[in-house]
Structures are given as structure tokens and as C-alpha cells.
C-alpha positions as a Python dict, from the first residue, in 0.01 Angstrom:
ca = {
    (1, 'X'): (0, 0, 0),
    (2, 'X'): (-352, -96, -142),
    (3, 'X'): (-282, 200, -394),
    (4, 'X'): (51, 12, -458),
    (5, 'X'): (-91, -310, -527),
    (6, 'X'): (-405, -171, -769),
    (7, 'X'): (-152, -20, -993),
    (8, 'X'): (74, -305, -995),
    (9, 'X'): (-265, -553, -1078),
    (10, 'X'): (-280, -323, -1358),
    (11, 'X'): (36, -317, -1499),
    (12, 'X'): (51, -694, -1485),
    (13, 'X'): (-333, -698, -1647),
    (14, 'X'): (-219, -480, -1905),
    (15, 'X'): (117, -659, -2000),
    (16, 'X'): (-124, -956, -2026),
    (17, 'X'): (-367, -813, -2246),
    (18, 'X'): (-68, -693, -2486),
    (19, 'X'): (14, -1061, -2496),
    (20, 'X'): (-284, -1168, -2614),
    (21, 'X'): (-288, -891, -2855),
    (22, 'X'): (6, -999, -3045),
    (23, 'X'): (26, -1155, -3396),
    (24, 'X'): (-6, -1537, -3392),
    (25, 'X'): (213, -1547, -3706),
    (26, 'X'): (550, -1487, -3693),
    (27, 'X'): (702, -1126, -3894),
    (28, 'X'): (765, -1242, -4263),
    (29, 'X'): (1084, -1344, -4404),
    (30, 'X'): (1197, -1317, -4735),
    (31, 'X'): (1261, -1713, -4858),
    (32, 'X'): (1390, -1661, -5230),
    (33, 'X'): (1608, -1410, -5392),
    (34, 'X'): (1479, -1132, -5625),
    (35, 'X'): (1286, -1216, -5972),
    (36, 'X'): (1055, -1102, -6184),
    (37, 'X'): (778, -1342, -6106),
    (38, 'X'): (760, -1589, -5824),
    (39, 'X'): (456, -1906, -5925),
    (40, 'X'): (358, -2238, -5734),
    (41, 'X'): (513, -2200, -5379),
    (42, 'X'): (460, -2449, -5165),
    (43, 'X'): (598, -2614, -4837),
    (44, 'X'): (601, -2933, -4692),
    (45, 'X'): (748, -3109, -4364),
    (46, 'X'): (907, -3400, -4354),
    (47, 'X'): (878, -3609, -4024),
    (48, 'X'): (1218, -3533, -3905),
    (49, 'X'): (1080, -3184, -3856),
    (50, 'X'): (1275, -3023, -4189),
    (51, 'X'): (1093, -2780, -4361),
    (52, 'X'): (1075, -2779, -4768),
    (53, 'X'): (988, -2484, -4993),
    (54, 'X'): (969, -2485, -5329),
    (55, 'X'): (846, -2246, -5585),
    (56, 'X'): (883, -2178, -5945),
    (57, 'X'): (1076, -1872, -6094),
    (58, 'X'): (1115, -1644, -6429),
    (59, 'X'): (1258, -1313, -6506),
    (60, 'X'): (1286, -1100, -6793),
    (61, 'X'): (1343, -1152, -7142),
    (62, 'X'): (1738, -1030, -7225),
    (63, 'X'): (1640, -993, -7602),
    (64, 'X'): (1292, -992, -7791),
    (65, 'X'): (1419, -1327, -7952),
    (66, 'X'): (1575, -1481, -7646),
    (67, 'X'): (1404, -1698, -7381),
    (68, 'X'): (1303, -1582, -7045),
    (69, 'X'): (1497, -1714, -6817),
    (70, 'X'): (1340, -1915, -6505),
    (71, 'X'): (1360, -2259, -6339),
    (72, 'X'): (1255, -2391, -6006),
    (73, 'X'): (1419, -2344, -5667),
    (74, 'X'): (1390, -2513, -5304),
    (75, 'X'): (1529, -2369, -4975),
    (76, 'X'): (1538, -2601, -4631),
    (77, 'X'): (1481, -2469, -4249),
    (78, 'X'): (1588, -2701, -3981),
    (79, 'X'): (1395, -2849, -3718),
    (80, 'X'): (1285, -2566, -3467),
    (81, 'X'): (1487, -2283, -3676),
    (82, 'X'): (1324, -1988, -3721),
    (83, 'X'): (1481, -1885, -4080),
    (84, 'X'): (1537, -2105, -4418),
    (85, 'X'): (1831, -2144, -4554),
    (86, 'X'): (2012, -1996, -4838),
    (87, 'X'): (1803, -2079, -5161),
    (88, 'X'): (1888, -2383, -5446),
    (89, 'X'): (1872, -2467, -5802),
    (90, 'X'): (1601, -2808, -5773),
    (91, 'X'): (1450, -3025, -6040),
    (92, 'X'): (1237, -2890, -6277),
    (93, 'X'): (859, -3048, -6100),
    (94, 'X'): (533, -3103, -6229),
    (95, 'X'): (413, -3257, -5937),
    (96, 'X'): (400, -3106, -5563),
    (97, 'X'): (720, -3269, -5366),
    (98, 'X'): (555, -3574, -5156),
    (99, 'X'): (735, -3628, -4770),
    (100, 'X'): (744, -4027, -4636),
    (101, 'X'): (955, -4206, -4416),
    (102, 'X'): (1162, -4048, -4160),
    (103, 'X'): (1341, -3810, -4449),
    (104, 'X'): (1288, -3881, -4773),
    (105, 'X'): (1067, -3705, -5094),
    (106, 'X'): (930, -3791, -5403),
    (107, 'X'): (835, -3574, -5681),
    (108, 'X'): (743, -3578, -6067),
    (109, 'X'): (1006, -3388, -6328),
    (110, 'X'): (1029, -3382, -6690),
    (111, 'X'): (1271, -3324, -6968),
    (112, 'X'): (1284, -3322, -7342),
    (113, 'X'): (1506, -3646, -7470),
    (114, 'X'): (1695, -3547, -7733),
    (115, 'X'): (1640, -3297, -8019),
    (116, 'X'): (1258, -3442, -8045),
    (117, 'X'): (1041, -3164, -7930),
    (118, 'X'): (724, -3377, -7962),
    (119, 'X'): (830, -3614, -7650),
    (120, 'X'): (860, -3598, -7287),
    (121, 'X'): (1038, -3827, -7049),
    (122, 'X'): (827, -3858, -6699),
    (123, 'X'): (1085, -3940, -6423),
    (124, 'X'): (1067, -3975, -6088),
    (125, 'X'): (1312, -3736, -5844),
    (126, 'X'): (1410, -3933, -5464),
    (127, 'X'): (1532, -3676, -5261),
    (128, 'X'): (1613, -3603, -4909),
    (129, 'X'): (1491, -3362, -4637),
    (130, 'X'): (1845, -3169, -4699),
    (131, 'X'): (1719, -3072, -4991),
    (132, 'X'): (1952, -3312, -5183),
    (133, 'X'): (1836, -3525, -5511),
    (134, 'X'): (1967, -3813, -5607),
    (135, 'X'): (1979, -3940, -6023),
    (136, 'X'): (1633, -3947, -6230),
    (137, 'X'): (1466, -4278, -6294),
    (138, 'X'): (1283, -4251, -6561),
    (139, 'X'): (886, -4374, -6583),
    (140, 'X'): (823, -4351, -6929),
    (141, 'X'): (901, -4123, -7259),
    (142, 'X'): (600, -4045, -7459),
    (143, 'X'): (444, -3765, -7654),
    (144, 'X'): (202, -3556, -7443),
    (145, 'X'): (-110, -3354, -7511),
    (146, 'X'): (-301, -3189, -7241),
    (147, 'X'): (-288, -3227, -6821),
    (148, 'X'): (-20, -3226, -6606),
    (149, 'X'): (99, -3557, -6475),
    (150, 'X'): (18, -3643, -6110),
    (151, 'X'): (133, -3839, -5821),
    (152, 'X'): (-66, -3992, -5547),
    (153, 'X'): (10, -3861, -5161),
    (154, 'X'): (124, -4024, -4908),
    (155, 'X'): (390, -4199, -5067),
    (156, 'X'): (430, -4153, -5455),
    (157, 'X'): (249, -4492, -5460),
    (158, 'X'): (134, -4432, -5848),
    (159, 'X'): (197, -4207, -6120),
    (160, 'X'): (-46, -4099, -6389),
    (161, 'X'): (-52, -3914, -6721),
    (162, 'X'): (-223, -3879, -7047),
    (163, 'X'): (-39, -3951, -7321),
    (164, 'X'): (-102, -3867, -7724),
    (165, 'X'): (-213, -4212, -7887),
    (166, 'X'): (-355, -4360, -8208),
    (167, 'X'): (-583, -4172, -8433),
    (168, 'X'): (-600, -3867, -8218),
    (169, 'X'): (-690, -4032, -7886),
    (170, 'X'): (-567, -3882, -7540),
    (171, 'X'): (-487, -4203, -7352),
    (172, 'X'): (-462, -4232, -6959),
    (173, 'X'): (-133, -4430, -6878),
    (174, 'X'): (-24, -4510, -6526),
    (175, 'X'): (259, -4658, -6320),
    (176, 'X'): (274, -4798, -5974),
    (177, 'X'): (571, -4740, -5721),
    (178, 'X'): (790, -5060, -5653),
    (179, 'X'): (968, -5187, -5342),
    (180, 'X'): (1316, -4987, -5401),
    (181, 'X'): (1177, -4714, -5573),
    (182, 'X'): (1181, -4825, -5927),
    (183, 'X'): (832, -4760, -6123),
    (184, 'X'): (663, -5086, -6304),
    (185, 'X'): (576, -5094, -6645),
    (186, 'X'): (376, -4827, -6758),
    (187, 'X'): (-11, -4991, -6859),
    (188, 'X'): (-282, -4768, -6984),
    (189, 'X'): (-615, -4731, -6774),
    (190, 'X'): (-834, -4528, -7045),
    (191, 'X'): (-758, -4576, -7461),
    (192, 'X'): (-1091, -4465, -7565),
    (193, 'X'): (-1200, -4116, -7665),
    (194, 'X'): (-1001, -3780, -7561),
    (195, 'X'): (-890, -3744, -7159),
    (196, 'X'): (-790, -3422, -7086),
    (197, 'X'): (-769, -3345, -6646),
    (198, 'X'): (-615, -3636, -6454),
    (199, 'X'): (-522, -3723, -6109),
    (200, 'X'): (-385, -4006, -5858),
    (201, 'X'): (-511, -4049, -5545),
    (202, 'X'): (-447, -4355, -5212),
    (203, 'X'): (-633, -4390, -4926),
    (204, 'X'): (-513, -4716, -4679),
    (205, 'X'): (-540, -5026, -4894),
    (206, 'X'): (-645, -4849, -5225),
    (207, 'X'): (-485, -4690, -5494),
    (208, 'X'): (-764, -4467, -5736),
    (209, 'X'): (-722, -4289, -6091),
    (210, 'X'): (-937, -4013, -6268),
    (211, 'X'): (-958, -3807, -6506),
    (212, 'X'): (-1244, -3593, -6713),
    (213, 'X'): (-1336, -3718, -7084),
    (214, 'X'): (-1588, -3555, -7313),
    (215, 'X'): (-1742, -3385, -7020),
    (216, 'X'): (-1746, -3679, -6736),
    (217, 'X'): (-1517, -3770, -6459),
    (218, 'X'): (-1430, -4145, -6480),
    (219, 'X'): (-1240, -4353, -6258),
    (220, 'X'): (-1080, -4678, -6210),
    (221, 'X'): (-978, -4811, -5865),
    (222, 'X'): (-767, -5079, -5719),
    (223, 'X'): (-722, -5224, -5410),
    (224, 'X'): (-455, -5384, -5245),
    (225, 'X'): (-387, -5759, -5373),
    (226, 'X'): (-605, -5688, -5662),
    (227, 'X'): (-648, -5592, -6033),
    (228, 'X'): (-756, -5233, -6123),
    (229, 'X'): (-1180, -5224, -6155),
    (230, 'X'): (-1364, -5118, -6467),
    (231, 'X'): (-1367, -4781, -6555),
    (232, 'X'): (-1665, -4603, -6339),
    (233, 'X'): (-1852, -4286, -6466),
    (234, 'X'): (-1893, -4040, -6141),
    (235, 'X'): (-2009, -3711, -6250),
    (236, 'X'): (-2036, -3416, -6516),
    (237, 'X'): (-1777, -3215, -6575),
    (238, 'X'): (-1610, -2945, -6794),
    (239, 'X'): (-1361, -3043, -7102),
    (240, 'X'): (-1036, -2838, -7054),
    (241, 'X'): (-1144, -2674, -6760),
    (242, 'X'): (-1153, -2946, -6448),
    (243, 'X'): (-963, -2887, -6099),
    (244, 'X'): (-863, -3213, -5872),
    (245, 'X'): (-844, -3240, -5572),
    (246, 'X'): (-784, -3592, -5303),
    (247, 'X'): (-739, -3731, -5009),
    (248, 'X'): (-771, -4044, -4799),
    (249, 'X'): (-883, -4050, -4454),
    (250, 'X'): (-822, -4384, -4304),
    (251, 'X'): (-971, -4646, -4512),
    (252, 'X'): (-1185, -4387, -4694),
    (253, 'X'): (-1092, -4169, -5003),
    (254, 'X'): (-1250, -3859, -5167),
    (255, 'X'): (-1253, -3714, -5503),
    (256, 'X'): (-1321, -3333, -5530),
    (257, 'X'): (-1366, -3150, -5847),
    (258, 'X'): (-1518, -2804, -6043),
    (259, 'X'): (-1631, -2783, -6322),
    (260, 'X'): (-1527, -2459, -6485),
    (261, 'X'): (-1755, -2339, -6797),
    (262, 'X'): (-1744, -1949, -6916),
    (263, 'X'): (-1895, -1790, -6647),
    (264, 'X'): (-1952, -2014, -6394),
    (265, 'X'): (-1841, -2293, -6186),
    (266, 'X'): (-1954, -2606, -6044),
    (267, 'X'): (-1812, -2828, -5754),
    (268, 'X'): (-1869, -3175, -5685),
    (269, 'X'): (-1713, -3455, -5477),
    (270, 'X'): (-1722, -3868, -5454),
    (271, 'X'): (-1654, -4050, -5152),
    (272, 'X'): (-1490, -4397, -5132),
    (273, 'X'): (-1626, -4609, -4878),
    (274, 'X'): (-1324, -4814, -4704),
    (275, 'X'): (-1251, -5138, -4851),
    (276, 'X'): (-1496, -5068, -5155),
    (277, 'X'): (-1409, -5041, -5498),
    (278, 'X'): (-1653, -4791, -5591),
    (279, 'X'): (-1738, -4448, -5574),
    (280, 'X'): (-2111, -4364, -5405),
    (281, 'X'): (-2266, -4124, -5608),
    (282, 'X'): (-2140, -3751, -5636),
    (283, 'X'): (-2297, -3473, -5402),
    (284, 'X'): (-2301, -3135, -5525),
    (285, 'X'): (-2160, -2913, -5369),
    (286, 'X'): (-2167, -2565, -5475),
    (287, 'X'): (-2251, -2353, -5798),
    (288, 'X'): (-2053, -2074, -5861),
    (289, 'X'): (-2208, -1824, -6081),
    (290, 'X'): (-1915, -1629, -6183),
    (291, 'X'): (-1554, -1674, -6433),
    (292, 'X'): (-1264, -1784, -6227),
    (293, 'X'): (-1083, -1560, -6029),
    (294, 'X'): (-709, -1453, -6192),
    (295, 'X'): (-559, -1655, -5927),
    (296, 'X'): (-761, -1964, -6077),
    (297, 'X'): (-1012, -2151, -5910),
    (298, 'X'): (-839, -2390, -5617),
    (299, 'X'): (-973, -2647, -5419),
    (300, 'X'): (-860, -2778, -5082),
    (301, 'X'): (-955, -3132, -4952),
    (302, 'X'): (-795, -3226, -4654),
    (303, 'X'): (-875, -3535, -4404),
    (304, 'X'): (-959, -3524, -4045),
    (305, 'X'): (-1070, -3834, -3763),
    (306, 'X'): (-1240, -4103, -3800),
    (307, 'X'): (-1239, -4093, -4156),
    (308, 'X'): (-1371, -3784, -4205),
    (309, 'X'): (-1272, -3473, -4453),
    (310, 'X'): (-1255, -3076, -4447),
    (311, 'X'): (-1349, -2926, -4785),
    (312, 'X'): (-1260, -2540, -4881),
    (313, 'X'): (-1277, -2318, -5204),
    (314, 'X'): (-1368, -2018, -5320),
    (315, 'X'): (-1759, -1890, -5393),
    (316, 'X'): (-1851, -1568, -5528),
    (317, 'X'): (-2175, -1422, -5263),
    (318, 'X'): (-2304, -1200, -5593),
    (319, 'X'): (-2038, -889, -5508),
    (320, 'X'): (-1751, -1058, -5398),
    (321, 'X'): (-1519, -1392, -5353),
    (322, 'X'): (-1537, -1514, -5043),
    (323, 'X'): (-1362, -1852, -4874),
    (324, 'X'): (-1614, -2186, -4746),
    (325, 'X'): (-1602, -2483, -4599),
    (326, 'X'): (-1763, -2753, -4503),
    (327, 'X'): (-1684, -3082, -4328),
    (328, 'X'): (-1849, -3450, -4385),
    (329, 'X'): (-2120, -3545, -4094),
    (330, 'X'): (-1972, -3863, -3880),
    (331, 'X'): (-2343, -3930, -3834),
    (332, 'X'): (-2378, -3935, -4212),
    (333, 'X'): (-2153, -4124, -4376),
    (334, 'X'): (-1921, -3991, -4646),
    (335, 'X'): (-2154, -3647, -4729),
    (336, 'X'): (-2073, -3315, -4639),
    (337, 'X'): (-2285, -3131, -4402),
    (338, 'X'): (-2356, -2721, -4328),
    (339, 'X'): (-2139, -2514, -4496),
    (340, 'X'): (-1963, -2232, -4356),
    (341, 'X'): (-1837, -1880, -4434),
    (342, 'X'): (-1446, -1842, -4292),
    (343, 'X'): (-1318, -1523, -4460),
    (344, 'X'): (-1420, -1178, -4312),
    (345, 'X'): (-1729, -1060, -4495),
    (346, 'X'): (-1681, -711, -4674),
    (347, 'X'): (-1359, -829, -4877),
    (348, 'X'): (-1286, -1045, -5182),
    (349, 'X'): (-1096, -1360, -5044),
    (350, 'X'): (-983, -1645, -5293),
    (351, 'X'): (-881, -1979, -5112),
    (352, 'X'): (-487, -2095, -5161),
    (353, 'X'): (-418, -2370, -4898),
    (354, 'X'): (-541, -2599, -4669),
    (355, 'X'): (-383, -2865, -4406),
    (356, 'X'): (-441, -3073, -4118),
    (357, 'X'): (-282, -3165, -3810),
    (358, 'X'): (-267, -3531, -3773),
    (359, 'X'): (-292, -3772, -3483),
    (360, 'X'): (-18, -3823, -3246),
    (361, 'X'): (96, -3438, -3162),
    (362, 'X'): (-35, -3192, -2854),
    (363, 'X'): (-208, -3039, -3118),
    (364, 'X'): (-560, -3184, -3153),
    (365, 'X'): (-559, -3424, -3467),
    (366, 'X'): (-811, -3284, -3715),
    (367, 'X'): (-710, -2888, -3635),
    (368, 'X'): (-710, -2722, -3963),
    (369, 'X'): (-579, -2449, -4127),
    (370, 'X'): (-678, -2224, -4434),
    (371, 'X'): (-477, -1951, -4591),
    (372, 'X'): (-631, -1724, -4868),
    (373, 'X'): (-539, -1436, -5077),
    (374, 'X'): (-699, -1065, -5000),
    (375, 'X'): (-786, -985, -5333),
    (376, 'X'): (-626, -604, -5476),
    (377, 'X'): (-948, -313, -5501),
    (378, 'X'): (-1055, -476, -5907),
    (379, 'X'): (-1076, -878, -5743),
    (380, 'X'): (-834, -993, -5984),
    (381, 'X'): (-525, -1072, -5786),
    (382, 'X'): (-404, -1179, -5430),
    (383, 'X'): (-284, -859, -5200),
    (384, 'X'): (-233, -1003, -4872),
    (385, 'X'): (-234, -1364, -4720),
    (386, 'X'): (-494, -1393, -4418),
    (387, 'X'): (-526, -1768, -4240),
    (388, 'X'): (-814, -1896, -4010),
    (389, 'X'): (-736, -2202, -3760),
    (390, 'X'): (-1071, -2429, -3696),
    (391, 'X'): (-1011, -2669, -3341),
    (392, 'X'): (-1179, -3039, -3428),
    (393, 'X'): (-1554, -3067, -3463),
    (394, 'X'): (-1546, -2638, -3380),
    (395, 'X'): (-1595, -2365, -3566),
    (396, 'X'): (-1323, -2131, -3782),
    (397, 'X'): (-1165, -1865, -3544),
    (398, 'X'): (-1173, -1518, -3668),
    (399, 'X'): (-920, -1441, -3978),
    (400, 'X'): (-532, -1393, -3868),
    (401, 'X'): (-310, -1128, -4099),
    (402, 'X'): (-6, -1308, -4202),
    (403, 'X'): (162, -1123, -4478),
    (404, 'X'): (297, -757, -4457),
    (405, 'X'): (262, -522, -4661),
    (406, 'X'): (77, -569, -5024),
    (407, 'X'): (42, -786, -5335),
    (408, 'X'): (83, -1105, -5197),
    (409, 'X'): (-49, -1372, -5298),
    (410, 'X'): (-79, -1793, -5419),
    (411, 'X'): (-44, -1911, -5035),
    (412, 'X'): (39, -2241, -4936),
    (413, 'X'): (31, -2398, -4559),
    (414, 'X'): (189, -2703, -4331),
    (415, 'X'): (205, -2835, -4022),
    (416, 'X'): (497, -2936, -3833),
    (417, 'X'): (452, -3237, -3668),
    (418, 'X'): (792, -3237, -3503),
    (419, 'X'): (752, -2870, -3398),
    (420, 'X'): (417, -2861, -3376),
    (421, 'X'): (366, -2523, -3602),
    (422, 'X'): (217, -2380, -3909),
    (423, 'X'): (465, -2229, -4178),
    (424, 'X'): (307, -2062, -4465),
    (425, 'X'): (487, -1968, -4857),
    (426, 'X'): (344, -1704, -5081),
    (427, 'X'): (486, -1500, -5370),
    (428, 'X'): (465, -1149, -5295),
    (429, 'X'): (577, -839, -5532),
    (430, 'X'): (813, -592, -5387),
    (431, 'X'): (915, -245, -5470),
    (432, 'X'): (796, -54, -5760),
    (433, 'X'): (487, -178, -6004),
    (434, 'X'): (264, -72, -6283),
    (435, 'X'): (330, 106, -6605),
    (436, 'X'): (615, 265, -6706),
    (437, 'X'): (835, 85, -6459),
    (438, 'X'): (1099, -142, -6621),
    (439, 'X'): (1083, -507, -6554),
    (440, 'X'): (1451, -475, -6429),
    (441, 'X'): (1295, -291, -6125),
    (442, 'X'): (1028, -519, -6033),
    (443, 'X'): (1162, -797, -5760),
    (444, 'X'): (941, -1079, -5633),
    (445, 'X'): (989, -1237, -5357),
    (446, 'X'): (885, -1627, -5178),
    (447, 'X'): (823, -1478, -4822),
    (448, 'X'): (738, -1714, -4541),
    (449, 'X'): (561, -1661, -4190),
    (450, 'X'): (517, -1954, -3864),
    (451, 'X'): (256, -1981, -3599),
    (452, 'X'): (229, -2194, -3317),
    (453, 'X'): (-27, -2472, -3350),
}
């Protein structure tokens, strides 16, 4: 009988130890049809637990004179579904899609009015967590130079963009969300000189603008039941060649950014004290003494209690990328503290999401998650999507496999508040590759994975 019972302890230790064993992420599903290339996935949640992807597609030239075909598409899963649904033509973005409210998104689109191929019109795109989108309203029609126009998280609350103006001048215009959804007038923060980079950013009670001219991030800020402050000069940077990245935490905002020159990087970041209307002085962050990686250099900034923020990217250790963090000190104000190395040391990792869980689920507000490319045997290009999970005020856990098989890469990352999970969207190339294999054969794919949180 005691013989009886040892085996039976086993059996039961060993079914548990298989449990543990088994991959946190869920076994990948294919999200999009087949194209030739699959660029900027991402995913968001909306707080009636819907999920949103989105990702940009293109295929093959029919003729040597002829246009490649391509557009953007969005598919929906429904709350606590395991699979998204079928796939759909969407708007034609230039901004991320933005949840608020219960249901609803916001998101930047263009379009070229008329037969005059020198002007854009900048419209805003109201849709719902179905996936539906209601009629453009348009922000303003104007004829643009450099950047990509931007859109302040949480709620769309202003749009910016730089515009061609007088005498050769790249001018910073911006527009601020109204009650109803209609955008105000557009008025122009920056006429002098040449702005190139630009973002919009919010934090609770203030709305912030920047953007890099003739090597130097500027800024103008406004908070709430107030004009918009002088422009402020916060930093060096790189013409042509600066990343954003924002977030508000609580009353308190931060401004990210690197500096990208020929062969090497720089990354900086500016902290907005709560109910200030200035930046304190950058703190550098990291140098980066290589060119970017093909996958481009990205930056993730995301915020975690009391006012506190995660930062991630990707360094190069002298032989290989590799993905860091670090987090601000509560016991320091705004500055970032010790900074950490999260991907497995050995392989070249480039960083291509980050997210928090907020307050107000069973999971631990302030548990983060980073996702990050493998890069393929040269450390050019993403070939499978590992994530690491890091509990609040802990350290990273070890590195999770998510994708399946090879050459994938460009992850993003959400969390479910409703379900309480982490979904992840990559592009990932399928089937045959390489030379001598026609571009009708090569398929692409969005793919998708969950974890519990």
C-alpha cells in the first residue's frame, strides 16, 4: 500500500511539474491573410475587453509600371475569445489607433484632396471597438514636408504636424480635441527655422508638444485652463534622425528620445513635474555606439504607480543588440535609476513593445511587459518574438518564447484589462524565402499569441 501511494505521489508530482513546464503564451494564430509584406502591427484593448489589431500591408508589383498594391487592415477578438475574427479593409493611419471610453477609438488618416499631389488632408477617424468607422472629419489640408503627424494618448486630446510654410520653413501646427469630437482651429506652435520629428503627448491636466529643429528638441506645454507656454529648449538631438516616445503617469509626463547620427545613437529623456509647465533638465540615458538595427531603433516608455515610468530600448554590448531597462527611483524624483539587462545574453535582441498593467485589475498595477525580436544569424532582422514579464518594484523574469517557428518579427504587446491577459501582434514570413523564389510564393502573415497576466 505504501508502494501504492509513493508511485501515485509521483505521478501527481510529475503531472505537476509538466504544468509548470508549459508555455505561458498561448500556440500562435495566424491574424491576417497572405501578403507579400506585413509592417506596423499593433494591438490595443478597449475597456469593454475587445481586442484591436491593426497592421499595414503590400504585395507585389503586377507590372514594372504599375503600383504595388497594399493598404491597411484591422481584425477584432471578443472579450475572452481565444481567436480574431475574419480580417477588414480599415482607414489608411498614420497614427497608432487610441482606445477611451467604454468602446470607442481615435486615430489619425490621410488622403490626397483632389488632383493636387503637393497637399494632404489630416482627418481624424472615430471608430468603435467592432471595428466599425464612422465619416472623416477633417483637421486641416496643408502641404507637408517631413514627420509623421501624431496624436496624444489617452484620448486623442491634440493633434500635431509640421507643415511646409513660407520661405522654406517647416512649421509645427497643432489642434486640440473638442467636446463632440470636432478638432479646433488649427494654430501653429513653432514658425521659425526647419522642424523635422514631432510628437503629442498628455499627462492629467497637461497637454505637451515637441519636436527636433536644427539639432534640439523644443517644446511647448499647456495646462489645463491655460494658454500654451513659450517654446522650451530640452536637449540635443539629431536632424532627420529623432525617435519619440511619451507617457503620463498621474500628474507627471515624460519625454523620451535618441538621437540617431551615422554610427551611433544617443538616448535621452525629460520629466514633467505634475502641475508644472516645464521640463527639468534632460538625463542621459544611454550611448549607443553602433548604426541602427534594420528593424530601426524603438523606444518604449510606459508608466507605472505613483507616478513613476518603465523605460526600454535596444543597446548594442560591443558584439551584439541586446534589450534594457530601467525604471525612475520613487525616492528620486522624476530620474531613472540602475539599469537592467532583460534579454538572454548570447543573442542579438532588438526591443518592439512595451505595456503596463494599470490599477484596478488582480493583476498588480505597474506589471510590465516587453516583447523583442530574436535577431536572424547577420543581426539585421527579427526571427522570433521572445517577451519578459517584470512584477512591480521586481526584477524581469527570465525570457518567454512566443512565436513559432522563424522570421518573425516588429512585435507589439497589450494588456487586457477586462480579461486580464497579454496578446501580442508580429509580422512573421511564411513558406519559402531568399533568391530565386518568386514574390508570388512568399506569404506573410500578422500572427498573434495570449498569456495570462
Amino acid at each position: 500500500m505504501a508502494r501504492l501511494t509513493c508511485v501515485a505521489l509521483l505521478l501527481l508530482a510529475l503531472c505537476a511539474s509538466t504544468a509548470l513546464a508549459a508555455p505561458p503564451w498561448s500556440a500562435p494564430e495566424s491574424v491576417s491573410s497572405a501578403s507579400l509584406f506585413v509592417d506596423n502591427p499593433d494591438v490595443v484593448f478597449t475597456a469593454d475587453g475587445r481586442a484591436i489589431a491593426t497592421w499595414r500591408w503590400s504585395g507585389a508589383k503586377p507590372s514594372a509600371t504599375a503600383d504595388a498594391p497594399g493598404g491597411w487592415r484591422l481584425a477584432v477578438r471578443e472579450p475572452g475569445a481565444l481567436d480574431f475574427g475574419p480580417e477588414r479593409t480599415a482607414p489608411k493611419f498614420v497614427t497608432p489607433l487610441i482606445p477611451y471610453g467604454l468602446d470607442r477609438l481615435i486615430a489619425l488618416d490621410t488622403r490626397q484632396p483632389g488632383k493636387d499631389e503637393s497637399r494632404i488632408t489630416l482627418r481624424a477617424r472615430y471608430g468603435r471597438s467592432d471595428g466599425t468607422f464612422g465619416r472623416p472629419r477633417t483637421i486641416s489640408t496643408y502641404r507637408p514636408d517631413v514627420g509623421t503627424p501624431s496624436l496624444a494618448a489617452p484620448n486623442g486630446s491634440v493633434a500635431a504636424w509640421i507643415a511646409n510654410g513660407p520661405r522654406g520653413r517647416r512649421v509645427v501646427r497643432a489642434a486640440l480635441k473638442r467636446s463632440g469630437g470636432r478638432f479646433s482651429r488649427p494654430f501653429t506652435l513653432r514658425d521659425r527655422g526647419r522642424a523635422h520629428d514631432v510628437v503629442a503627448g498628455a499627462a492629467l491636466g497637461v497637454l505637451f508638444v515637441a519636436w527636433e529643429r536644427g539639432g534640439v528638441v523644443e517644446a511647448r506645454v499647456k495646462l489645463a485652463g491655460r494658454r500654451w507656454g513659450r517654446v522650451q529648449r530640452l536637449g540635443p538631438s539629431q536632424p532627420f534622425a529623432t525617435t519619440f516616445a511619451v507617457t503620463g503617469s498621474g500628474r507627471r509626463a515624460y519625454l523620451a528620445w535618441v538621437a540617431q547620427a551615422a554610427e551611433s545613437a544617443v538616448l535621452r529623456v525629460a520629466a514633467l513635474p505634475a502641475a508644472r509647465s516645464r521640463f527639468r533638465r534632460y538625463q542621459t540615458i544611454d550611448t549607443i555606439e553602433h548604426q541602427a538595427p534594420g528593424d530601426g531603433n524603438t523606444v518604449g516608455l510606459v508608466p507605472i504607480p505613483d507616478r513613476d515610468a518603465l523605460l526600454a530600448w535596444s543597446d548594442w554590448d560591443g558584439a551584439r543588440w541586446r534589450v534594457r531597462a530601467t525604471t525612475t527611483n520613487p525616492g528620486r524624483g522624476a530620474d531613472f535609476d540602475v539599469q537592467v539587462d532583460v534579454s538572454p545574453a548570447g543573442q542579438s535582441s532588438v526591443l518592439g513593445d512595451a505595456a503596463a498593467a494599470p490599477l484596478g485589475t488582480p493583476v498588480a498595477g505597474g506589471t510590465t511587459m516587453l516583447v523583442w525580436s530574436v535577431l536572424d544569424a547577420v543581426g539585421e532582422l527579427g526571427n522570433h518574438v521572445q517577451a519578459a514579464i517584470r512584477p512591480p518594484g521586481g526584477s524581469f523574469a527570465p525570457a518567454e518564447d512566443v512565436s513559432d517557428l522563424d522570421r518573425a518579427r516588429l512585435p507589439a504587446v497589450a494588456f487586457d484589462s477586462n480579461g486580464h491577459r497579454w496578446t501580442t501582434l508580429w509580422s512573421q514570413r511564411m513558406g519559402p524565402d531568399g533568391p530565386g523564389v518568386p514574390l508570388s510564393q512568399i506569404t506573410t502573415f500578422a500572427r498573434s499569441s495570449t498569456r495570462p497576466g
